[in-house]
NUMARLO-276718 format. One line per field, with one value per residue (C-alpha): x, y, z; residue in three letters; residue number from 1. Coordinates in nm, 2 decimals, padded with zeros to 4 digits. Example, Ala and Ser with C-alpha at 12.3 -4.5 7.8 and 13.67 -1.06 7.14 Angstrom:
! residues 2
east	(01.23/01.37)
north	(-00.45/-00.11)
up	(00.78/00.71)
resn	(ala/ser)
resi	(1/2)
This chain:
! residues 483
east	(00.00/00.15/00.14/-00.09/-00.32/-00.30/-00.41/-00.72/-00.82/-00.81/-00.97/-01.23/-01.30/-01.22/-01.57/-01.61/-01.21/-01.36/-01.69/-01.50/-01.22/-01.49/-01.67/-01.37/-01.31/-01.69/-01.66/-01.34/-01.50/-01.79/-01.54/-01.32/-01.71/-01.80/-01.46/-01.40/-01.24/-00.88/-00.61/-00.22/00.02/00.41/00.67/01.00/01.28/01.66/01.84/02.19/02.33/02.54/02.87/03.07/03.41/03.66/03.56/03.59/03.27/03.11/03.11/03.03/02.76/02.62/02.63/02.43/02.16/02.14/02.08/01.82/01.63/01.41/01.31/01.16/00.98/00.78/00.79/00.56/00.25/00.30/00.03/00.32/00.39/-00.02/-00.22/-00.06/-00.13/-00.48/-00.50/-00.34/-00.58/-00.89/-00.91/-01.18/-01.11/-00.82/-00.40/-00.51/-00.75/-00.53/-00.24/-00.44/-00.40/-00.04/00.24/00.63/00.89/01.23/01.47/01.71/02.08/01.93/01.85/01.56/01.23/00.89/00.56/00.25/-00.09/-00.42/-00.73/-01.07/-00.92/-00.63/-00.56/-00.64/-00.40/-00.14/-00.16/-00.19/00.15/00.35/00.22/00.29/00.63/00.70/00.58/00.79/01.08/00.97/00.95/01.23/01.47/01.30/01.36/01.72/01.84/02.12/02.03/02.33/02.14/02.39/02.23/02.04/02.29/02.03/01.86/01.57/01.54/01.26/01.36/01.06/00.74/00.42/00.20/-00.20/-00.22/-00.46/-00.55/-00.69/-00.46/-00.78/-00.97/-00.69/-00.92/-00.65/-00.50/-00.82/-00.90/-00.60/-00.60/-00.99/-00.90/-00.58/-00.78/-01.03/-00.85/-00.65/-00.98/-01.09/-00.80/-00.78/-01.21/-01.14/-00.86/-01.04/-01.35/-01.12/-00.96/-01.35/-01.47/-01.45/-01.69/-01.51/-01.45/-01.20/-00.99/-00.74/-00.99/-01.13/-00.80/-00.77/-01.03/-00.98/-00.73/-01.05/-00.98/-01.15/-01.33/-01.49/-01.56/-01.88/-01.95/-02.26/-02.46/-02.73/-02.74/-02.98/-03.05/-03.29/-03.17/-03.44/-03.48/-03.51/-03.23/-03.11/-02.97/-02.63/-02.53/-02.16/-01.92/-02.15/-02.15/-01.84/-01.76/-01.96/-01.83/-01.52/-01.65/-01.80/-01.43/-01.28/-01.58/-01.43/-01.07/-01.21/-01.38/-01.08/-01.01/-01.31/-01.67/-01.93/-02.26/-02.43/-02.33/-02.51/-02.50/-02.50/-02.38/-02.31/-02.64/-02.90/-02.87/-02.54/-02.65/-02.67/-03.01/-02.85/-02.50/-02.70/-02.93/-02.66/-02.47/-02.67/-02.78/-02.43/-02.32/-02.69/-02.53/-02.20/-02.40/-02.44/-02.79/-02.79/-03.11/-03.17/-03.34/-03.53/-03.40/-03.43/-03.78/-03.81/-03.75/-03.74/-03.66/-03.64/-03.97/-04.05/-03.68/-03.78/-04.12/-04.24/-04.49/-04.41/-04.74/-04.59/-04.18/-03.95/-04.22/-04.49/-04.23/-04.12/-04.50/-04.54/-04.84/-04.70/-04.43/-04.13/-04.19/-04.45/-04.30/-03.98/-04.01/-03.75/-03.63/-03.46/-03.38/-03.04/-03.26/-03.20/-03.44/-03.61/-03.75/-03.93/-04.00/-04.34/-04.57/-04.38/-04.34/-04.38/-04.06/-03.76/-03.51/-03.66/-03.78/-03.44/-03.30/-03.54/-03.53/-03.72/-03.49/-03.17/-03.36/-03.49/-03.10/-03.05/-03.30/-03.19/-02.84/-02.94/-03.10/-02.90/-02.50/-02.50/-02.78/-02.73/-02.91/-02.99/-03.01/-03.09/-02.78/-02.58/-02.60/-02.97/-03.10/-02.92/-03.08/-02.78/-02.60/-02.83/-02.84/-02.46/-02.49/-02.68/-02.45/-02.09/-01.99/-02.08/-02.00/-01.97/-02.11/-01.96/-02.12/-01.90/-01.95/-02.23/-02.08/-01.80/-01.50/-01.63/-01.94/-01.77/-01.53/-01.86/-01.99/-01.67/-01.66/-02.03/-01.96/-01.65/-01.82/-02.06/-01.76/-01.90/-01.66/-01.60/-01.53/-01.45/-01.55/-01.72/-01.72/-02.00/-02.15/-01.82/-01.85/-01.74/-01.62/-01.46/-01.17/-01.32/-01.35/-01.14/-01.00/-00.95/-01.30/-01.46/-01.25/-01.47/-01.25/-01.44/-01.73/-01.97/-02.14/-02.51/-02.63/-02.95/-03.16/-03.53/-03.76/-04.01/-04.36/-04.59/-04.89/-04.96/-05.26/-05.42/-05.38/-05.11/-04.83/-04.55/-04.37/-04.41/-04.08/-04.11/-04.25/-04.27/-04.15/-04.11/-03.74/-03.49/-03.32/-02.92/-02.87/-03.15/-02.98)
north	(00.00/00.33/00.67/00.75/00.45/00.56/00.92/00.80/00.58/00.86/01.10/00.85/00.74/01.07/01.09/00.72/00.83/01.12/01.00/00.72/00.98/01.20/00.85/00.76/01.08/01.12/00.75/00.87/01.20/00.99/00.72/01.03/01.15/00.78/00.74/00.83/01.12/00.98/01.15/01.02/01.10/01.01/00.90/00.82/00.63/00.55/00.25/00.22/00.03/00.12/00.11/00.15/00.30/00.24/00.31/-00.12/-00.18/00.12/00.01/-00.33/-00.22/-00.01/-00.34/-00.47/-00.24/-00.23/-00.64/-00.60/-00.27/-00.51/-00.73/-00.44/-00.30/-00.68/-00.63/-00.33/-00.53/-00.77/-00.81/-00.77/-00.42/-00.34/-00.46/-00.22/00.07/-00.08/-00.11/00.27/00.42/00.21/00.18/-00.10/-00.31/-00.60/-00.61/-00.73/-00.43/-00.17/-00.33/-00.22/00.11/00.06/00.09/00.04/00.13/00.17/00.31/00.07/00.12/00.32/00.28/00.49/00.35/00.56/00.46/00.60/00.58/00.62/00.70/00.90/01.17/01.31/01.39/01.00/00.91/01.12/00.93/00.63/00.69/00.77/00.52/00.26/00.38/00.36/00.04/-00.06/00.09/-00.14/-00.40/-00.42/-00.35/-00.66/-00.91/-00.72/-00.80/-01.03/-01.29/-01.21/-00.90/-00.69/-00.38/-00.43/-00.33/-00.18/00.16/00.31/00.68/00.91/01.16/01.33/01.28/01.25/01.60/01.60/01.65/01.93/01.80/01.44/01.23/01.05/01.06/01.31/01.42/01.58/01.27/01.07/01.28/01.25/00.90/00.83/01.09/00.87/00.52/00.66/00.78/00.43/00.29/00.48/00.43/00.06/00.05/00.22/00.06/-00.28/-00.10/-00.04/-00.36/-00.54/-00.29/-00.47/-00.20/00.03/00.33/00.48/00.41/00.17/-00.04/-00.06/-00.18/-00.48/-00.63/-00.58/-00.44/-00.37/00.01/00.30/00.46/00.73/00.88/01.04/01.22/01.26/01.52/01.57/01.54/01.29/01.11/00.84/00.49/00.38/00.71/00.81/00.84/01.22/01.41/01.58/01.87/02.08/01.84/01.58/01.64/01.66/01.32/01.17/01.36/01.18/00.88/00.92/00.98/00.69/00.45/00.56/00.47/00.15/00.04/00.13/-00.20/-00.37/-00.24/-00.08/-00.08/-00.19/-00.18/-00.35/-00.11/-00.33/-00.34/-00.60/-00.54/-00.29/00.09/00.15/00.42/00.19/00.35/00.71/00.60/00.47/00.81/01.00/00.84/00.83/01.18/01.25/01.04/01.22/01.57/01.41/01.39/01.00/00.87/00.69/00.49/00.42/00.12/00.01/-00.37/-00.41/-00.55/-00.57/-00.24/-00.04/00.35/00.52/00.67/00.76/01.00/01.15/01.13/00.96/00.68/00.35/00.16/00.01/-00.06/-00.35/-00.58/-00.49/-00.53/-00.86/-00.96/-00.87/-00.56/-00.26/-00.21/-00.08/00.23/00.34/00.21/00.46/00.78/01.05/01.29/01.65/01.82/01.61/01.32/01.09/00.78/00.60/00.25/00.24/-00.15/-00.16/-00.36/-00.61/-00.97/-01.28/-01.39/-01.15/-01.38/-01.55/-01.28/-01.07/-01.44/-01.46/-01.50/-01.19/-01.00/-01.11/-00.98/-00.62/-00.56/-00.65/-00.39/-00.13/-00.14/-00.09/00.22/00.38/00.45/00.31/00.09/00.16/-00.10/-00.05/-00.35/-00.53/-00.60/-00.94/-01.09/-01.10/-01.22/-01.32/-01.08/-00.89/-01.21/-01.31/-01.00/-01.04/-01.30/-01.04/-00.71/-00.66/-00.49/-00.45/-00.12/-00.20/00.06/00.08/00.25/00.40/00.25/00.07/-00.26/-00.53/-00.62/-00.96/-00.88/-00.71/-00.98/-01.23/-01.04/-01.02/-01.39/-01.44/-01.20/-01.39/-01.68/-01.58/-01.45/-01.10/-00.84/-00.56/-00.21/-00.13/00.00/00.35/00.43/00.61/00.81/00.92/01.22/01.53/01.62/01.40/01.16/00.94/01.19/01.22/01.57/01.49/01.37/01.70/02.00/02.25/02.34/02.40/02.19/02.47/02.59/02.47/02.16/02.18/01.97/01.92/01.96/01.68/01.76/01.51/01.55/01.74/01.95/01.62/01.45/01.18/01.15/01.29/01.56/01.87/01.79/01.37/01.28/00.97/00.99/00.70/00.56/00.65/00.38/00.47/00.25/00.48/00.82)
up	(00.00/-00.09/00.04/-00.25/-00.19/00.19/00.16/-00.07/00.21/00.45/00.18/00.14/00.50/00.72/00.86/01.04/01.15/01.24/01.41/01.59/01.73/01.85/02.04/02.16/02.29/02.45/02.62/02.78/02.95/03.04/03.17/03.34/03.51/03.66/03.79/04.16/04.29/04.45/04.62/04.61/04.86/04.85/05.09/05.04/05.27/05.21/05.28/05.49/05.65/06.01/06.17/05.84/05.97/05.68/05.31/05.25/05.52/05.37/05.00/05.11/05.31/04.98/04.79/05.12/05.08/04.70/04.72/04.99/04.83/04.65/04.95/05.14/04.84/04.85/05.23/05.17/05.04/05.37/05.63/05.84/05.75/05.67/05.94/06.23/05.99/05.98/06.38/06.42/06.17/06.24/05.88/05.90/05.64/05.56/05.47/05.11/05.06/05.17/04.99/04.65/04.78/04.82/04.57/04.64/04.41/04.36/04.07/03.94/04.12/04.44/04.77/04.80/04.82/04.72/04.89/04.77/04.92/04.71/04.90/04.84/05.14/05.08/05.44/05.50/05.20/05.33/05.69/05.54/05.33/05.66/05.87/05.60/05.59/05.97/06.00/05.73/05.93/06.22/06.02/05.85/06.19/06.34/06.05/06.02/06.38/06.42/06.67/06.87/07.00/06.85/06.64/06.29/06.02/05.82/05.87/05.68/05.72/05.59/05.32/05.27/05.50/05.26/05.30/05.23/04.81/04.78/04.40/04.32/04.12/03.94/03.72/03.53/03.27/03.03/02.99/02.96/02.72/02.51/02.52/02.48/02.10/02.05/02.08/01.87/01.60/01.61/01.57/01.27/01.11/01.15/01.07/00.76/00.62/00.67/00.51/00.18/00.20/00.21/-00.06/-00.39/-00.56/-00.91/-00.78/-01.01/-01.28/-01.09/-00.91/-01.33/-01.39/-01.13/-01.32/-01.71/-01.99/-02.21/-02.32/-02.11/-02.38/-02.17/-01.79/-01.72/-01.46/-01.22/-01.34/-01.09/-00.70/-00.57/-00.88/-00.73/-00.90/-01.14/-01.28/-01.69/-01.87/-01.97/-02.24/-02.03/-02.17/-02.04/-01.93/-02.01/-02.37/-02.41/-02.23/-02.51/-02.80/-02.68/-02.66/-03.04/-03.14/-02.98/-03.12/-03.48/-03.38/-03.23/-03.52/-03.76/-03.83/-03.82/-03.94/-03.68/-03.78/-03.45/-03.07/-02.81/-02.51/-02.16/-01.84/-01.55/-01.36/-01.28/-01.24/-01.41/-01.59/-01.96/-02.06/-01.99/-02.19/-02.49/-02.56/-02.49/-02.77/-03.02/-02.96/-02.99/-03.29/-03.47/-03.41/-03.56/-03.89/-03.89/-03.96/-03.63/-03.45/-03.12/-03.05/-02.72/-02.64/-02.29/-02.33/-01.92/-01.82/-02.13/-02.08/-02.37/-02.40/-02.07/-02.17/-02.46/-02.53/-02.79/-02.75/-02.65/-02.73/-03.08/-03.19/-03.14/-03.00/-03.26/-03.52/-03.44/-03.39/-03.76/-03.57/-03.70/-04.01/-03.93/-04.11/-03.90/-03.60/-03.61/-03.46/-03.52/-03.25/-03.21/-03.53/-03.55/-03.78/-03.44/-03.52/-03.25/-03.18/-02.85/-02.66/-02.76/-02.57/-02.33/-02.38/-02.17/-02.36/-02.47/-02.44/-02.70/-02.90/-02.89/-03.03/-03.30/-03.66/-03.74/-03.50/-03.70/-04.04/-03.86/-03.80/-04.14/-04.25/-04.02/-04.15/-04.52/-04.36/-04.11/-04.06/-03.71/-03.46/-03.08/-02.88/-02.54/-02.36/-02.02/-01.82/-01.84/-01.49/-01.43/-01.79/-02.12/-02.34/-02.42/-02.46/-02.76/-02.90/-02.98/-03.19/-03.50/-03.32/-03.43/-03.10/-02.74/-02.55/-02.14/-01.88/-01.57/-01.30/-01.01/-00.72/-00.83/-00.93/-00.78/-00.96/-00.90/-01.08/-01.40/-01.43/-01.46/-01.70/-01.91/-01.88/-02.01/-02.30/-02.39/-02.39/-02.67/-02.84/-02.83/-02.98/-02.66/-02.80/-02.45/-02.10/-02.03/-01.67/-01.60/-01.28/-01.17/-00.89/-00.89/-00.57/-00.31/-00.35/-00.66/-00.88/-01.15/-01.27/-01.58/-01.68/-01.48/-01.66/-01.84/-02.08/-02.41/-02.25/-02.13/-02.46/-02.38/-02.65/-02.86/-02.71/-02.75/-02.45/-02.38/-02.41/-02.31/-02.55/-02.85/-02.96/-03.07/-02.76/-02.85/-02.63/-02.84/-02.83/-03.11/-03.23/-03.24/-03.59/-03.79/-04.15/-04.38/-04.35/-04.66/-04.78/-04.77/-05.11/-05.28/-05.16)
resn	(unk/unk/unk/unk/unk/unk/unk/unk/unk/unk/unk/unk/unk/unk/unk/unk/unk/unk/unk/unk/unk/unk/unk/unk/unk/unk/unk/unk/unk/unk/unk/unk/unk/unk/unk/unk/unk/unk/unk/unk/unk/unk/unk/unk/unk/unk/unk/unk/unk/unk/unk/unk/unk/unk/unk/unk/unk/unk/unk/unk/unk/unk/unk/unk/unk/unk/unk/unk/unk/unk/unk/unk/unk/unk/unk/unk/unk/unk/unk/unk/unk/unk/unk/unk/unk/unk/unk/unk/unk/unk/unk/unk/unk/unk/unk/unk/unk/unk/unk/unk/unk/unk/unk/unk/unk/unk/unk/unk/unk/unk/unk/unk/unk/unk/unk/unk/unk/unk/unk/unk/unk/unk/unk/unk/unk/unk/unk/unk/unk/unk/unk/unk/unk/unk/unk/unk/unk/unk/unk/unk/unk/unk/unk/unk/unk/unk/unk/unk/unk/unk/unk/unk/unk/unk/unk/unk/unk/unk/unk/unk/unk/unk/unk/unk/unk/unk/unk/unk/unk/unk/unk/unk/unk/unk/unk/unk/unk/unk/unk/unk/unk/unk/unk/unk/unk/unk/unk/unk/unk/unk/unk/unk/unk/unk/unk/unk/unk/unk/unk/unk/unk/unk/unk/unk/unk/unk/unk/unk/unk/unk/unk/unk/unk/unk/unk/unk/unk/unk/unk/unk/unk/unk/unk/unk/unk/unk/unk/unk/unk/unk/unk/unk/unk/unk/unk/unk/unk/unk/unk/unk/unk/unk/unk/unk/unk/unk/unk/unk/unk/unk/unk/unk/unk/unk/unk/unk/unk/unk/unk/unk/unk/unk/unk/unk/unk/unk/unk/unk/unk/unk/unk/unk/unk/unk/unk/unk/unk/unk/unk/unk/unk/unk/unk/unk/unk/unk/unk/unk/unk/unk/unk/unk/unk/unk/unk/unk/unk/unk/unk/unk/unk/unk/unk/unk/unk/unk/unk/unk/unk/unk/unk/unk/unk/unk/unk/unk/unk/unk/unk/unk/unk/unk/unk/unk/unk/unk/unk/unk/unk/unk/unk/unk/unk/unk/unk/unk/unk/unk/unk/unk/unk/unk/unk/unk/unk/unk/unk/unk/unk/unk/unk/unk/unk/unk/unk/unk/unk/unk/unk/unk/unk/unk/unk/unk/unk/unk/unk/unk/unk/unk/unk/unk/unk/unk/unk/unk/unk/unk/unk/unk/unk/unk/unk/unk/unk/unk/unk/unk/unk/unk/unk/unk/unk/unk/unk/unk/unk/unk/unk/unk/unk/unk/unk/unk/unk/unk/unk/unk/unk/unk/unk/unk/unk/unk/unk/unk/unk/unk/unk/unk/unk/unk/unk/unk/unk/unk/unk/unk/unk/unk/unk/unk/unk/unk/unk/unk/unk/unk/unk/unk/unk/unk/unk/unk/unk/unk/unk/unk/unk/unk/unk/unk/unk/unk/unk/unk/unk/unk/unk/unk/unk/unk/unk/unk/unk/unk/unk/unk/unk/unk/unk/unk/unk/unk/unk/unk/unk/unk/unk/unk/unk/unk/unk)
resi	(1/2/3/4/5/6/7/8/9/10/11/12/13/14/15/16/17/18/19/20/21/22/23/24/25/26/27/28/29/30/31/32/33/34/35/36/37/38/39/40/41/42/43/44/45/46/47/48/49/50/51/52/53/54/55/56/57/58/59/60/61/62/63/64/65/66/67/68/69/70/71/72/73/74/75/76/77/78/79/80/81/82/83/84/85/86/87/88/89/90/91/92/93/94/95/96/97/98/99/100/101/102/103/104/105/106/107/108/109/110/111/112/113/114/115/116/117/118/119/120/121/122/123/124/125/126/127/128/129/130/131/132/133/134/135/136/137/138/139/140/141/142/143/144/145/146/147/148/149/150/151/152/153/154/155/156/157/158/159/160/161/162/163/164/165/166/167/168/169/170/171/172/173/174/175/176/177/178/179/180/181/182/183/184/185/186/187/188/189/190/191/192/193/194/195/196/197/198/199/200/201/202/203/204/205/206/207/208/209/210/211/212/213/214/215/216/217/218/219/220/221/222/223/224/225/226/227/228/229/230/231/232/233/234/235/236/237/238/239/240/241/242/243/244/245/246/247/248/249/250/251/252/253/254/255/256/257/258/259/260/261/262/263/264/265/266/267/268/269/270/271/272/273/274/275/276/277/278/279/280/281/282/283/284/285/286/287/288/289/290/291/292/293/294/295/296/297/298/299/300/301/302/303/304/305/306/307/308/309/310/311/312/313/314/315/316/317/318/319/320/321/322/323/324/325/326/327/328/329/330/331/332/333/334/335/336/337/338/339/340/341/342/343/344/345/346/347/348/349/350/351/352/353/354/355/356/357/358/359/360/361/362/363/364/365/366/367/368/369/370/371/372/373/374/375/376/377/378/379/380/381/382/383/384/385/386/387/388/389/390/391/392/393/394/395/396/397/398/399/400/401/402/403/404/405/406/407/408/409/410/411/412/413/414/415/416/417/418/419/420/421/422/423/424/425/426/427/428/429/430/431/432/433/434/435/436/437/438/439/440/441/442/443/444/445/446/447/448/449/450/451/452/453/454/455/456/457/458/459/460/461/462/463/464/465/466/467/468/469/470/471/472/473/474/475/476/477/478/479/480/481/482/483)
């Protein structure tokens, strides 16, 4: 993981870092609040030893008391050292209790031992810290004392006599604090690495890239806030535009080599934006000066004319059927010469129907009369429609909606279309955002992008009551081997 890779988490994630430091910070006050109010008090003695005359006894006597140090600082915790502070103080309770209130240390290579009392008084912890250390004192000159009756050797002196602390030593609320925001941010930093690590979903370019080598044709970007899934495709205009424009230009290059006459427009599953990808193109492609037509595939959730208009009682369905000709059933849109074919009525079988005979022979037609056929289709994963379709396309153009599919899932549907030998111009990643740490700069710059596009309003009836738009008209289809 590189620095890059590690700032984009952060980009990406700093609210639940942010969230969780601010929790961890809130538990620790609340933690600092139920704790109880304690006072420490400290006492310190120092070991020696006596009758050291000549400077040999007096360095073997500070090896002496280095070697014992330790002993007395275990002596501390002993009943034998507690239980007369108990009886002096009437503290009322046993050697093991108080000895949680105890702690005995010493510094590594000294003789002086520090004693510190913890109790809800301070004046009580302060009395509790000098009688601990006196009977310590006591103590440790009766298990010192030669049985000869000759002096103990070893003395324990008081340095410093332990005074009543006038602020409590718990809860310290700076320092719970601190730690409470440093276990919190560890937290969030940990919760949202995992969360990348788990999160399989395309979000840009790279995360494309762990998946396939199939060419990036073309980024779009989100165009409206909100956009509720499900909704009708839209003509973009700005930035949008221009995103397809590019994408018109690289189809071209793509099909240098071989010919492009029809493109099946898919994606791996459900509200990738495929519907939106394919009117935008041929929209697009229309203004290029291409006699282009848009036709309405996805015979399960078709789209088309609920976008732009026209009606969607009669087309591919009715077609098929052998109900309406295809003359009358093409409808032509903006003043571009875009040509239409909605659903039509839905069938209990598209599969089927998109596998057909009489589907393979409408393409046929359609190619003697237009430059280029953009199919929308249903997505691969969920049905096989777009799957037979290939088998009468040349070429299938792959949406890819940000954040709205799995590598796991793309690679499926890469498999599936490369098992039909379907011929993939390439990937268009669609839905990228604008702000945040997914978007991607060079898909979002305005330059020469912010001239408004001619595009036709939707009306939903005209003066005679059909629904179709003023500007939607049915003509009789021209023949490009007659022109």
């Amino acid at each position: 993981m590189d620095v890059r890779e590690q700032l984009l988490i952060l980009r990406r994630s700093w609210r639940l870092i942010t969230v969780l430091a601010l929790l961890g910070t809130i538990l620790a006050g609340v933690a600092s609040l139920l704790t109880p109010t304690s006072y420490t008090a400290t006492t310190s003695l120092f070991v020696s030893t006596q009758n050291s005359e000549t400077s040999a006894e007096l360095q073997q006597g500070s090896v002496f008391a280095l070697a014992r140090v330790q002993s007395y600082v275990d002596v501390t915790s002993k009943p034998t050292v507690l239980q007369p502070v108990i009886d002096k103080l009437n503290l009322g309770m046993t050697p093991e209790a108080l000895a949680a209130k105890i702690k005995a240390s010493t510094a590594r290579n000294t003789v002086i031992i520090d004693i510190e009392a913890r109790d809800r008084s301070a004046q009580r912890s302060a009395e509790i810290a000098n009688a601990v250390a006196a009977s310590l004192i006591t103590t440790v000159a009766d298990l010192e004392r030669p049985t000869n009756g000759t002096p103990t050797p070893v003395r324990l002196s008081p340095v410093d006599h332990a005074t009543t602390p006038t602020e409590p030593s718990n809860p310290n609320v700076k320092l719970d604090l601190g730690l409470g925001l440093l276990y919190g941010l560890a937290a969030g930093i940990a919760a949202a690495v995992l969360q990348h690590v788990l999160d399989r979903n395309i979000r840009t370019e790279t995360d494309l890239r762990k998946t396939t080598n199939l060419p990036l044709l073309a980024g779009i970007t989100e165009q409206a806030a909100g956009r509720l899934p499900g909704a009708a495709p839209s003509v973009l205009d700005g930035t949008g535009a221009e995103a397809f424009r590019k994408l018109r230009t690289n189809l071209q290059f793509a099909g240098v080599n071989r010919p492009m006459r029809s493109i099946v427009v898919t994606s791996a599953s459900a509200g990738e934006g495929k519907s939106t990808v394919a009117l935008n193109l041929a929209v697009t492609v229309a203004k290029g000066g291409q006699k282009v037509i848009l036709v309405d595939a996805d015979l399960r959730l078709p789209s088309v004319a609920a976008a732009t208009g026209i009606e969607g009682g009669i087309g591919l369905t009715t077609v098929l059927v052998g109900s309406t000709s295809l003359e009358d059933s093409i409808q032509y849109w903006s003043d571009d010469g875009l040509a239409l074919l909605a659903s039509g009525p839905l069938p209990p079988n598209p599969s089927e129907l998109l596998g057909s005979v009489a589907m393979s022979r409408l393409l046929d037609e359609l190619q003697t009369k237009f430059d280029l056929i953009i199919i929308d289709s249903p997505p691969i994963l969920p049905v096989t429609d777009a799957s037979v379709l290939t088998r009468s396309t040349d070429s299938v153009l792959l949406v890819v909606g940000t954040k709205r599919v799995s590598q796991h899932s793309l690679a499926k549907a890469i498999d599936q279309l490369n098992f039909v030998d379907a011929h993939i111009l390439g990937v268009v990643q669609n839905r990228i955002p604008r702000r945040g740490p997914d978007a991607n700069t060079a898909y979002i710059a305005g330059y020469g992008a912010t001239h408004p596009e001619s595009v036709p309003s939707v009306q939903k009836h005209d003066d005679d009551g059909s629904f179709r738009p003023a500007h939607v008209r049915r003509s009789k289809v021209v023949s490009l081997e007659s022109t």
